[in-house]
NUBAMI-900794 format. One record per residue: x, y, z of N, C-alpha, C, O, CB in turn; residue in three letters. Coordinates in pm, whole numbers, padded with zeros to 5 digits, always signed. Glycine has a CB too. Layout:
REM residues N
XYZXYZXYZXYZXYZala;...
REM end
This chain:
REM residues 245
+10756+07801+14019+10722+07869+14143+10725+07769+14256+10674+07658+14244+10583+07938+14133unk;+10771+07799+14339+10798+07729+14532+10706+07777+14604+10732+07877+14670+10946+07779+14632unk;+10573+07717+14611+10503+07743+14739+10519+07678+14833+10511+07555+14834+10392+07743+14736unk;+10554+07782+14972+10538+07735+15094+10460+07679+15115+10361+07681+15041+10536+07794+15168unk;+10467+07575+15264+10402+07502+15282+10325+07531+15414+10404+07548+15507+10466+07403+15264unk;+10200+07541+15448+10184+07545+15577+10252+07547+15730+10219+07609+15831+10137+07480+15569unk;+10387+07432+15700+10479+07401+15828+10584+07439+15805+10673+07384+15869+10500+07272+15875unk;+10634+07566+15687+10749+07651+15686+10746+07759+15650+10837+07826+15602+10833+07616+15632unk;+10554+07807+15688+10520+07896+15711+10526+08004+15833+10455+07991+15933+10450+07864+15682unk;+10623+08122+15814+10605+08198+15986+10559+08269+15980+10586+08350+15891+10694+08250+16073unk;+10452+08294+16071+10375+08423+16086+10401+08508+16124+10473+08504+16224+10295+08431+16133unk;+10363+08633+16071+10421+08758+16080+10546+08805+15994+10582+08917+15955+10450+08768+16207unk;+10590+08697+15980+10727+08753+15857+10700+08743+15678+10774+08723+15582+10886+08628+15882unk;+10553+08769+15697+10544+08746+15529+10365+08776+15541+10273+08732+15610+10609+08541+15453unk;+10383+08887+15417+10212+08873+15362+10136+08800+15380+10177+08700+15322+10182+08861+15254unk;+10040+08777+15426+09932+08695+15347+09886+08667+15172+09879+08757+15088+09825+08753+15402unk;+09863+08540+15149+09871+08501+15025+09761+08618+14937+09792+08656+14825+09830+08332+15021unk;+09662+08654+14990+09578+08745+14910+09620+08877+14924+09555+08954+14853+09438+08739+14945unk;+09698+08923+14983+09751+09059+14995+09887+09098+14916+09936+09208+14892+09773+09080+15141unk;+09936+08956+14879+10042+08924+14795+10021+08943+14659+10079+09016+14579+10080+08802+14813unk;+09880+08827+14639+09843+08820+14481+09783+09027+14469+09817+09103+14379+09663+08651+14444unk;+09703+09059+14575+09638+09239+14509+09745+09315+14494+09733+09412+14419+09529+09347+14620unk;+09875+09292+14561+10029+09352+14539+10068+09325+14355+10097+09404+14266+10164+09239+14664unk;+10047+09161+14361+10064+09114+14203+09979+09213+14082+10014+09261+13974+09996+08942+14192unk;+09835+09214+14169+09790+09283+14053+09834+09409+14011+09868+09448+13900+09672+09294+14061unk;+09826+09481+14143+09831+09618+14153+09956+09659+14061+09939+09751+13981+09841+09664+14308unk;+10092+09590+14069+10226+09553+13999+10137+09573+13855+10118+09686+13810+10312+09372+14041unk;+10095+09478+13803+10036+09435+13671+09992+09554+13593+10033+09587+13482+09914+09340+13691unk;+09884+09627+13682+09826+09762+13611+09936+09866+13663+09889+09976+13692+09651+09810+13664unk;+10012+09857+13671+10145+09985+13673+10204+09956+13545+10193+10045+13461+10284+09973+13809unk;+10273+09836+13507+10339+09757+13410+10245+09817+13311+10296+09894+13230+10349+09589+13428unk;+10092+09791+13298+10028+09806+13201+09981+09981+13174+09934+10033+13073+09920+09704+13221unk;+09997+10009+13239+10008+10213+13267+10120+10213+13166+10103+10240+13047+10074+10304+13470unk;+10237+10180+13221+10395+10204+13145+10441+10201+13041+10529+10266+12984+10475+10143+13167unk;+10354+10091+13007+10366+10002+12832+10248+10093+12762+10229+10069+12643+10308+09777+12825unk;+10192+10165+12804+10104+10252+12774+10146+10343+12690+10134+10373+12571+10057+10303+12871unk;+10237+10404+12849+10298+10574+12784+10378+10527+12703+10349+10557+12587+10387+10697+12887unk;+10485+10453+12714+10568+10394+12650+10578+10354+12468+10663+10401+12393+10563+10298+12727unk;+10482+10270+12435+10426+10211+12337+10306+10251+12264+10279+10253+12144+10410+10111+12376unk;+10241+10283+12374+10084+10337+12320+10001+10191+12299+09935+10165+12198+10092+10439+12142unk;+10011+10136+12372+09942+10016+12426+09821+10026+12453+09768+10069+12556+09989+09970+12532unk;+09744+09961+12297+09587+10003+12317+09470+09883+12371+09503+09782+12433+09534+10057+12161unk;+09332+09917+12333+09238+09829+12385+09252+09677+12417+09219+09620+12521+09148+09840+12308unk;+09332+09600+12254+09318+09515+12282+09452+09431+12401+09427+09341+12481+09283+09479+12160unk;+09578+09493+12379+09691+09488+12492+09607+09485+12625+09623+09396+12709+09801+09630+12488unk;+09530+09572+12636+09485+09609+12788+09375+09472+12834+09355+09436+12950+09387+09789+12790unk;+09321+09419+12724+09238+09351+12744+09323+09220+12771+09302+09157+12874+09139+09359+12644unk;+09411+09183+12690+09450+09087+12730+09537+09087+12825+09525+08982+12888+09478+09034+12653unk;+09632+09164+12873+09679+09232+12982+09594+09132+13137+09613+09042+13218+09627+09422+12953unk;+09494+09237+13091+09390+09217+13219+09307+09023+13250+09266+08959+13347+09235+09353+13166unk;+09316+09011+13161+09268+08854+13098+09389+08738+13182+09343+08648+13251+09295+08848+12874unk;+09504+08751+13170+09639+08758+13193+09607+08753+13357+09582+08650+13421+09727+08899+13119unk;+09612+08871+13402+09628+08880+13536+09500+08818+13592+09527+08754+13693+09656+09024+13581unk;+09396+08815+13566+09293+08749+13654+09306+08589+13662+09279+08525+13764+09147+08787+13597unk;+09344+08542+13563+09374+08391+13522+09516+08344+13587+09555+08228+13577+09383+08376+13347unk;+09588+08445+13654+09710+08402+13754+09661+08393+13857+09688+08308+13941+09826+08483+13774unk;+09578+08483+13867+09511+08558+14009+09430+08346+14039+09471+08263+14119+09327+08770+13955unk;+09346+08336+13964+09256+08213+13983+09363+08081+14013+09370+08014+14116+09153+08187+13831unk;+09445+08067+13886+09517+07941+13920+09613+07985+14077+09608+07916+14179+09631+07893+13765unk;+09683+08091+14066+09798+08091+14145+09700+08046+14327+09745+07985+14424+09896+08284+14123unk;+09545+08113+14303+09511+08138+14392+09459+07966+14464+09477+07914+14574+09421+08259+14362unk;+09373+07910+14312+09357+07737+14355+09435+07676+14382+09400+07574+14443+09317+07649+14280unk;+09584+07693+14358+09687+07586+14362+09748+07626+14507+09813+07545+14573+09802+07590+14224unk;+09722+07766+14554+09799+07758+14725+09694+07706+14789+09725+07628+14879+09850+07916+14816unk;+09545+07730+14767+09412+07673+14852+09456+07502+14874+09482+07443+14979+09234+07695+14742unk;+09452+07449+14726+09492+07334+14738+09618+07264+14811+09626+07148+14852+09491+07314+14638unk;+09690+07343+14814+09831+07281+14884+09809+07312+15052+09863+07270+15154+09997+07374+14815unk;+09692+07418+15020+09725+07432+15233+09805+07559+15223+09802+07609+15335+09860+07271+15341unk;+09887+07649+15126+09948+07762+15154+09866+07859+15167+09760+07870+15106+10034+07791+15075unk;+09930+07971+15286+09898+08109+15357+09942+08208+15313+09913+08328+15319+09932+08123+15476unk;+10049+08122+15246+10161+08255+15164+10244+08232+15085+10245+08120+15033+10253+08330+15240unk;+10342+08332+15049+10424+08278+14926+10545+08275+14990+10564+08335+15096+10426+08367+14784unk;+10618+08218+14942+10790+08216+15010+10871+08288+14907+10815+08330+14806+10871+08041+15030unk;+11023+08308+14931+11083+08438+14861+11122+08394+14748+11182+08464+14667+11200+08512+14926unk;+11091+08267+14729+11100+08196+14563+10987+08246+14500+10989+08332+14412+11091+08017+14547unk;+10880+08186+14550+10736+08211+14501+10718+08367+14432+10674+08404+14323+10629+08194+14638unk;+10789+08460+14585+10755+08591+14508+10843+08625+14374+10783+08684+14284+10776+08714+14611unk;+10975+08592+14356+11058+08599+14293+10971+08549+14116+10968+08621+14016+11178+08512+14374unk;+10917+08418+14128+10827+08381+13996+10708+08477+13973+10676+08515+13861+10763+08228+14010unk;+10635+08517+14100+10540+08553+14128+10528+08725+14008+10441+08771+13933+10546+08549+14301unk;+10676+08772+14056+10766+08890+13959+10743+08857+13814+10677+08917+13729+10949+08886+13984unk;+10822+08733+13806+10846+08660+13650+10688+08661+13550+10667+08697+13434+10902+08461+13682unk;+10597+08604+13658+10464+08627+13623+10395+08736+13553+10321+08724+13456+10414+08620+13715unk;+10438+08875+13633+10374+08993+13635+10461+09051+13480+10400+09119+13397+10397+09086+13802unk;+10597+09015+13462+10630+09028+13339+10584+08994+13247+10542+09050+13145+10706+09002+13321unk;+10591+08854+13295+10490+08767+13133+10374+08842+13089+10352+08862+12970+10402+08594+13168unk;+10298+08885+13185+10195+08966+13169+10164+09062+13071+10061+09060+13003+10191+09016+13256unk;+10290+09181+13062+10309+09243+12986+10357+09178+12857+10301+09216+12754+10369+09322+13037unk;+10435+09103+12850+10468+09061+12737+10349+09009+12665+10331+09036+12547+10567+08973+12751unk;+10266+08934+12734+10148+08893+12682+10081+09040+12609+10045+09060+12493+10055+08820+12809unk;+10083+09131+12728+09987+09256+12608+10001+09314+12510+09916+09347+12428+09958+09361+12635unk;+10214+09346+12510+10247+09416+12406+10221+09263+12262+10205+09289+12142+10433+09496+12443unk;+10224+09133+12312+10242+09049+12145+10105+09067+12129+10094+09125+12021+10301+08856+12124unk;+09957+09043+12192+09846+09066+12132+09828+09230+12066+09750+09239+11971+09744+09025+12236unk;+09872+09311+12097+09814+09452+12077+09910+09514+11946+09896+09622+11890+09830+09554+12237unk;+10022+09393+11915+10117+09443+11796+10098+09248+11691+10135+09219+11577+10347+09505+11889unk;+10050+09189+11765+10031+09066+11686+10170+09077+11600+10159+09111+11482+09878+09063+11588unk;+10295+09053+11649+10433+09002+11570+10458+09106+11448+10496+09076+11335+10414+08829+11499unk;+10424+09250+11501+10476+09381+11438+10592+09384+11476+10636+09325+11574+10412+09509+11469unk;+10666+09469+11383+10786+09521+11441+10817+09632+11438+10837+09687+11330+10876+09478+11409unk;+10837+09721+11603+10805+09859+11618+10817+09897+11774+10835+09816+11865+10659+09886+11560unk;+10804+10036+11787+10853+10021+11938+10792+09957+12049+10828+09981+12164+10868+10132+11987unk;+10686+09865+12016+10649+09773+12118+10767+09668+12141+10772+09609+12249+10515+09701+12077unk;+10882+09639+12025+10969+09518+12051+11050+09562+12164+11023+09531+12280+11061+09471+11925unk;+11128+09619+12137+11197+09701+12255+11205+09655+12390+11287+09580+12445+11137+09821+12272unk;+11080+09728+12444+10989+09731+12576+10975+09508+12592+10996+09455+12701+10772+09856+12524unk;+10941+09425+12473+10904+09299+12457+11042+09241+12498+11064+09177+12601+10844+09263+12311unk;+11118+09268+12414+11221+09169+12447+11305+09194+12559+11407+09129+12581+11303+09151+12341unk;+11255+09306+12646+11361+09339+12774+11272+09261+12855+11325+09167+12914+11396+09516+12834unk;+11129+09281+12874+11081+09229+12930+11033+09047+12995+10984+08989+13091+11041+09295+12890unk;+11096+09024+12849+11067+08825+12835+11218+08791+12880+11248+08686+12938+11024+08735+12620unk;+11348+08940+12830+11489+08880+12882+11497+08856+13027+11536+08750+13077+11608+08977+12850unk;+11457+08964+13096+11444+08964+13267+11362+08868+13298+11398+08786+13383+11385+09095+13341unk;+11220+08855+13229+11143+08700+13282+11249+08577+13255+11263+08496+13346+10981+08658+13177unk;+11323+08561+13134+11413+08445+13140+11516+08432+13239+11544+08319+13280+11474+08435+13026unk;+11575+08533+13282+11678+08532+13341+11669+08485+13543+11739+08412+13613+11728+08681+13293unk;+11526+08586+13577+11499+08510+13642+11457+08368+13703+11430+08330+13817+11481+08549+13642unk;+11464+08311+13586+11410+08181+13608+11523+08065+13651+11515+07944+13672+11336+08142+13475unk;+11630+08161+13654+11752+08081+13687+11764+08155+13841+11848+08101+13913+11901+08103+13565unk;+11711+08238+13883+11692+08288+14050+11619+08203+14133+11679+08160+14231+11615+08424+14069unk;+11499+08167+14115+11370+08141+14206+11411+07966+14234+11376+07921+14344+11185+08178+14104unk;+11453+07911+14179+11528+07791+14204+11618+07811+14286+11590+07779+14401+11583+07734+14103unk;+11744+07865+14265+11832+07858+14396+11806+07943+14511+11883+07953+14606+11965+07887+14366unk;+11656+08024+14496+11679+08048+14631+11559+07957+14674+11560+07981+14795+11677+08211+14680unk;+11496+07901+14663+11377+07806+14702+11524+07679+14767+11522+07625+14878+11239+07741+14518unk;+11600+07666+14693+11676+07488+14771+11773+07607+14883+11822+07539+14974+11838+07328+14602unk;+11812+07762+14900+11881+07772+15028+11779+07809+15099+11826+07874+15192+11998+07862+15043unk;+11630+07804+15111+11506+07843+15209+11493+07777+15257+11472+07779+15378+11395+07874+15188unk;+11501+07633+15149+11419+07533+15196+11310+07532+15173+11263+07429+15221+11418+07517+15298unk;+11228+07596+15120+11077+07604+15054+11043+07518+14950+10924+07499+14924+11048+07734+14996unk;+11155+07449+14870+11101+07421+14748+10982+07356+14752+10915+07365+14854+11182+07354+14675unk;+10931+07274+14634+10799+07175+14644+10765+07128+14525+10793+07183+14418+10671+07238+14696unk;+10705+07023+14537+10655+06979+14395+10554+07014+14311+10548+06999+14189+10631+06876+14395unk;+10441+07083+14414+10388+07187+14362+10416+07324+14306+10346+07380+14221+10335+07197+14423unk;+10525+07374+14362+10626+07491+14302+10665+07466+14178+10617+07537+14089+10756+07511+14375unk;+10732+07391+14153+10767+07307+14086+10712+07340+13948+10762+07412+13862+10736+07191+14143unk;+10555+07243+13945+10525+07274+13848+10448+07399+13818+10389+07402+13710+10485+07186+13817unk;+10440+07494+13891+10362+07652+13909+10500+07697+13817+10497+07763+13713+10334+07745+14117unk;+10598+07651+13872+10719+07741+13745+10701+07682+13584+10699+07758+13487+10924+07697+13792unk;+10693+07598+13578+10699+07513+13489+10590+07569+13408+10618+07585+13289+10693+07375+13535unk;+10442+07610+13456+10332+07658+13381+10415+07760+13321+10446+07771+13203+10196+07705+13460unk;+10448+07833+13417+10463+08012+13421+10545+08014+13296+10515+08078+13195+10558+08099+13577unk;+10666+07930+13312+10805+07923+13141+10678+07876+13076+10595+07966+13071+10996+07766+13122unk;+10637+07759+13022+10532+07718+12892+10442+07799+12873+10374+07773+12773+10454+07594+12900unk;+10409+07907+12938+10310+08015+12904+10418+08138+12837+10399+08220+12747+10212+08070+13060unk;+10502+08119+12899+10619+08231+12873+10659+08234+12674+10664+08324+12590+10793+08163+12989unk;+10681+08086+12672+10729+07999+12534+10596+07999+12434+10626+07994+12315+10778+07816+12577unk;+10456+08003+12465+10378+08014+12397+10342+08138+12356+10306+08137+12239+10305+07958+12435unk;+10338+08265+12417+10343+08360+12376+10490+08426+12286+10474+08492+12184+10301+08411+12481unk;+10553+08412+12312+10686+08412+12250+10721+08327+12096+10807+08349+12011+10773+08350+12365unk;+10634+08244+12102+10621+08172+11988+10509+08235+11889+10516+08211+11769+10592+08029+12028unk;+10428+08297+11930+10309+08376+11861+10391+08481+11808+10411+08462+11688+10179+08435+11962unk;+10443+08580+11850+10527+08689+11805+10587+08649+11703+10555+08697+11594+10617+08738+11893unk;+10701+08540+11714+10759+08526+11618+10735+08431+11498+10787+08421+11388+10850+08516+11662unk;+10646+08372+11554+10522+08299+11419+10440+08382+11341+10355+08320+11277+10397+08204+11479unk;+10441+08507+11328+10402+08601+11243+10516+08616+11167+10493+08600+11047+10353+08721+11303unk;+10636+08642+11194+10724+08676+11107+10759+08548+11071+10721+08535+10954+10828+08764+11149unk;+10791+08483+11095+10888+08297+11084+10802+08208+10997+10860+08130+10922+10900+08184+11269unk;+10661+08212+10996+10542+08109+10988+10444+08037+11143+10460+08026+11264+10623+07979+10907unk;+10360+08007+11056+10310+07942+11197+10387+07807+11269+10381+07768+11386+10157+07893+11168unk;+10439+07768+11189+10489+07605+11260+10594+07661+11360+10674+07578+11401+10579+07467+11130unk;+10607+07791+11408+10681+07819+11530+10594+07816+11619+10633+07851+11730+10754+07936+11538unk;+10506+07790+11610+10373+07824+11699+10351+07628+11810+10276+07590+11900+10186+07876+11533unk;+10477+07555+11719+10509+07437+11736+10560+07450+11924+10503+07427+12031+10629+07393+11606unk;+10654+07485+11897+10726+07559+12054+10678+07596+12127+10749+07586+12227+10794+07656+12066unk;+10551+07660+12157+10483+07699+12235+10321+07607+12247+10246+07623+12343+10487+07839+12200unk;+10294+07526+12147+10181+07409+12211+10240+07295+12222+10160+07208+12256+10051+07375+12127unk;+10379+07247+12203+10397+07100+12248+10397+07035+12381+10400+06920+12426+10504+07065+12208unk;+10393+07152+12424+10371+07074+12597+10254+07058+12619+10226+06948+12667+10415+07154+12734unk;+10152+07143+12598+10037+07182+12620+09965+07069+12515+09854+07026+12544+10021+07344+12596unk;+10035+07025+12392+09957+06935+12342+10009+06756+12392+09951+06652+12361+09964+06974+12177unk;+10152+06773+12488+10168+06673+12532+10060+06641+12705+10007+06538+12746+10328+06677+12529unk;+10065+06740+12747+09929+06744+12888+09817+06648+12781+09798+06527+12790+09837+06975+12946unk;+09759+06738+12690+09629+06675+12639+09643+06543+12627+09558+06472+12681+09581+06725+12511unk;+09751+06482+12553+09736+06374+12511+09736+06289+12644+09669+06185+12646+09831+06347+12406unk;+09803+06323+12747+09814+06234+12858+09650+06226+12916+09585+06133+12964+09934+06299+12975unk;+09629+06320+12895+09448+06254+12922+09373+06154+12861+09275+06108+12920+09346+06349+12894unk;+09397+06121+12774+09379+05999+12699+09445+05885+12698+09381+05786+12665+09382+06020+12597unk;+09568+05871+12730+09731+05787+12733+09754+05812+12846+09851+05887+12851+09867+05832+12640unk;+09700+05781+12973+09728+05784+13072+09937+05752+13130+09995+05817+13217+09611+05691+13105unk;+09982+05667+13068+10108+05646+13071+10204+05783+13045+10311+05816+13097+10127+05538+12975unk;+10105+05863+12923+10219+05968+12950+10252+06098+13052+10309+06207+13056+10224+06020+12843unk;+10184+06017+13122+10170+06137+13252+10245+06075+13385+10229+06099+13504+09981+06170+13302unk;+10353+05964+13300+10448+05920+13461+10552+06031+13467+10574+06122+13388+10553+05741+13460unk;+10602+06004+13569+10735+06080+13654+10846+06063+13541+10843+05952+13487+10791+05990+13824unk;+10955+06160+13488+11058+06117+13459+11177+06161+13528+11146+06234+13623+11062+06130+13348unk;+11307+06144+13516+11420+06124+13583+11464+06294+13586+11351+06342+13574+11527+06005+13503unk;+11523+06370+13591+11558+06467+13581+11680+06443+13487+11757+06349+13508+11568+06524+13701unk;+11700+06542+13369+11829+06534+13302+11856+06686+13290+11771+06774+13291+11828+06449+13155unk;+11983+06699+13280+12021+06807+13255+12021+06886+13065+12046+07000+13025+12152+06782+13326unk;+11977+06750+12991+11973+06797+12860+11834+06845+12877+11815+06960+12839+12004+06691+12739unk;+11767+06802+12910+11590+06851+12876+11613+06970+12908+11612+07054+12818+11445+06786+12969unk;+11642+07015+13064+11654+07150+13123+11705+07251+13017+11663+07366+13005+11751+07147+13248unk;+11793+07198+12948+11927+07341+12850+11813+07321+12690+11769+07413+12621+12210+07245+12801unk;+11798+07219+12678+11636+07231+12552+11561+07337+12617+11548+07444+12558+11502+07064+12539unk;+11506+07319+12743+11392+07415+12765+11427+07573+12759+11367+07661+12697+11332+07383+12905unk;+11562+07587+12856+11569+07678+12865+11645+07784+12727+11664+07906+12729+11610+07664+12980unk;+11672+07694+12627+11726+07723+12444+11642+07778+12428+11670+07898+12423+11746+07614+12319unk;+11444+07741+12401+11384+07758+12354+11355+07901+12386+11303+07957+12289+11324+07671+12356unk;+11373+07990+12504+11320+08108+12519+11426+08161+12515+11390+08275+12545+11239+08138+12618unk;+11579+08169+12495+11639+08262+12435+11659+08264+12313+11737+08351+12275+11729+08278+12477unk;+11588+08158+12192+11596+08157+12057+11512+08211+12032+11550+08290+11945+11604+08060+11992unk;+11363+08231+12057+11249+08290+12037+11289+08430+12082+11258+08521+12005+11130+08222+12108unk;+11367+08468+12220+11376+08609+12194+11482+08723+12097+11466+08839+12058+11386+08638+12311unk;+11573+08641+12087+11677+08691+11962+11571+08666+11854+11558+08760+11776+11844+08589+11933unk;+11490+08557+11832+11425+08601+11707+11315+08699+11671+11267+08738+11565+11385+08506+11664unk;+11289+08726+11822+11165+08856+11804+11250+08990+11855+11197+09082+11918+10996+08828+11928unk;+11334+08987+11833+11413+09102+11857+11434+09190+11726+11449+09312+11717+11546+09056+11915unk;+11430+09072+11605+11475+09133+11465+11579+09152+11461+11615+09179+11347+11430+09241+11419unk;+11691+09153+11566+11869+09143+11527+11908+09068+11402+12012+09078+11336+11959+09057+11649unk;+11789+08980+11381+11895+08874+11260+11817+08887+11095+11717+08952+11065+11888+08650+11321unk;+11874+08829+11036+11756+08879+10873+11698+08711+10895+11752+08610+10940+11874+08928+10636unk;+11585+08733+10849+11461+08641+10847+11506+08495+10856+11482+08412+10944+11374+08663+10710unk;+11580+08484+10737+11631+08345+10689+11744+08338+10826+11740+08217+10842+11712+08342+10497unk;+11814+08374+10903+11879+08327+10974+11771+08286+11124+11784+08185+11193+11997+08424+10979unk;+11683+08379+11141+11592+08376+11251+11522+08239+11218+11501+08158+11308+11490+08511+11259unk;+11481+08213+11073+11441+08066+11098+11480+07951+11103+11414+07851+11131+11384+08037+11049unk;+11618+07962+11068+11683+07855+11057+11756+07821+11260+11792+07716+11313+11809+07893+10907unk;+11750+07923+11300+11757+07926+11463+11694+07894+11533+11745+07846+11635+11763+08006+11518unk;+11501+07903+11517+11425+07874+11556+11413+07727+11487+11366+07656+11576+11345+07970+11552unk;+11428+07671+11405+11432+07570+11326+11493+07434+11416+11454+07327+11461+11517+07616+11200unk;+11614+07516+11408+11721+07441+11504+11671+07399+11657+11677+07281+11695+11851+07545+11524unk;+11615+07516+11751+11569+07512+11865+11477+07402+11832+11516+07289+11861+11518+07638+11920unk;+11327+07419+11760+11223+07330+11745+11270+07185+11739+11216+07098+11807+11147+07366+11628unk;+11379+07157+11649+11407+06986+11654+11482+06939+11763+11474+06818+11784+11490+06929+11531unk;+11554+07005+11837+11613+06977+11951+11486+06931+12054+11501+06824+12113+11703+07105+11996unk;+11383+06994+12074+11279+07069+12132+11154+06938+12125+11070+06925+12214+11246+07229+12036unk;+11162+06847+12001+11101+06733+11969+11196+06623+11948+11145+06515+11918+11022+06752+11859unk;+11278+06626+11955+11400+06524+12012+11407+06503+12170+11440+06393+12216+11553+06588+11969unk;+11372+06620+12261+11376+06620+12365+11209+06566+12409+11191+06475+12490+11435+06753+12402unk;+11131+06616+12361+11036+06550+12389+10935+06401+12340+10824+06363+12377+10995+06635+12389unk;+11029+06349+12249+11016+06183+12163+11104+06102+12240+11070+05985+12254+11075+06171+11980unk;+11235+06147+12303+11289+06074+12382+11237+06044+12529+11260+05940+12591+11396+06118+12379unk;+11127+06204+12598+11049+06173+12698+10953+06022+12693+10934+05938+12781+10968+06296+12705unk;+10911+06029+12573+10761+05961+12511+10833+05850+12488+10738+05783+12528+10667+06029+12362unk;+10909+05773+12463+10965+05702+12475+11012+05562+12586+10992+05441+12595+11008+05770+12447unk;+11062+05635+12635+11103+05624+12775+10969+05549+12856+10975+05435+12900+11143+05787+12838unk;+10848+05637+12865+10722+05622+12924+10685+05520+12839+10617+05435+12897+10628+05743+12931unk;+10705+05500+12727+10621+05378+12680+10695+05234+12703+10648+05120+12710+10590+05395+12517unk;+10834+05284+12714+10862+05133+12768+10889+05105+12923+10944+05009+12978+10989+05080+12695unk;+10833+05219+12972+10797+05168+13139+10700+05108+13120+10699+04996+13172+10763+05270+13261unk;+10565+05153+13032+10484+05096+13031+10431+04925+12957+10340+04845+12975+10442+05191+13006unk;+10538+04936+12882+10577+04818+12825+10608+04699+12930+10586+04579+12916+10693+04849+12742unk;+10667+04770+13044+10769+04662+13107+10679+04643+13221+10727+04579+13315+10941+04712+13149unk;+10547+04690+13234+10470+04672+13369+10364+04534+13336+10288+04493+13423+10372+04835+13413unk;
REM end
């Protein structure tokens, strides 16, 4: 996600940031109405559903306070979308816990359009001019939240060690709290990017059920070592910056 910044902020040509996020919600409980009639999307979907949206609502809301943003820019809203998907996807995998049934359906259209956008909100953030480094990593949450739920689904059918894909980032953050080094800057590559973005179209062909079991894991299999190749070569790297200081 690209949050604007205070000084490429214009007034009057855009929401206000809290009238944006009650738009987000309001979006959220339609989505969650739909998946309703749709699926029959019960208590616990709704709960986490709702769990989901308040916890965007908080971060999305600390991280513009903190930056100084008023509003969102047409990137921002664009993730902001991507968000409100994840959302659902989040309700239908808790409320079917990696069943397979007409909740998939409704799941995998929904995580396809969240993936697909994620190749939008980038190019239009660098022709706005909005981008940011705080955007930045607001997208970056939004995919690793995307990949962790997506990894739950299909870690019911696959095993749990798919469940690998969706905490290695989250267990690489932790560790940097302790290992302060692993929390430097790295270079941008274009292999990490096509790892990241592997990982959520392998997880969704594999929660789709298109493939028989043994091929779904050996795909996800494949994704995962790429996936820790990509991230041992990060860890790496950082230790011999840190080596060399």
């Amino acid at each position: 996600m690209y949050l604007q910044s205070p000084l490429t902020t214009s007034p009057g040509t855009a929401l206000p940031l809290d009238r944006q996020q009650a738009a987000a919600a309001g979006a959220q409980l339609v989505l969650l109405t739909a998946l309703t009639a749709a699926t029959g999307l019960g208590p616990a979907g709704w709960l986490a559903g709702a769990a989901y949206a308040a916890g965007l609502h908080a971060l999305l809301g600390g991280a513009a306070r903190r930056a100084r943003a008023e509003t969102l820019g047409p990137a921002d809203l664009v993730t902001l979308g991507r968000a409100v998907l994840i959302g659902g996807v989040t309700a239908l995998v808790v409320d079917g816990l990696g069943s397979v049934g007409p909740a998939v359906l409704p799941l995998v259209g929904l995580a396809s359009v969240a993936l697909a956008l994620d190749f939008v909100d980038g190019r239009v953030a660098r022709r706005t001019g909005t981008a940011s480094a705080l955007g930045a990593r607001f997208d970056m949450e939004t995919d690793a939240f995307l990949l962790l739920v997506l990894s739950v689904q299909v870690a019911a059918v696959a095993g749990p060690w798919v469940l690998v894909i969706g905490g290695l980032r989250y267990a690489f953050v932790a560790a940097g709290r302790v290992l302060p080094w692993l929390t430097g800057s790295l270079p941008p590559r274009f292999s990490a990017k096509a790892v990241a973005a592997a990982q959520g179209i392998v997880l969704v062909v594999a929660a789709a059920g298109i493939l028989p079991v043994a091929a779904a894991v050996v795909l996800v299999a494949g994704a995962l070592t790429a996936l820790l190749w990509s991230f041992g070569r990060d860890t790496l790297v950082l230790y011999r910056r840190r080596a060399a200081l």
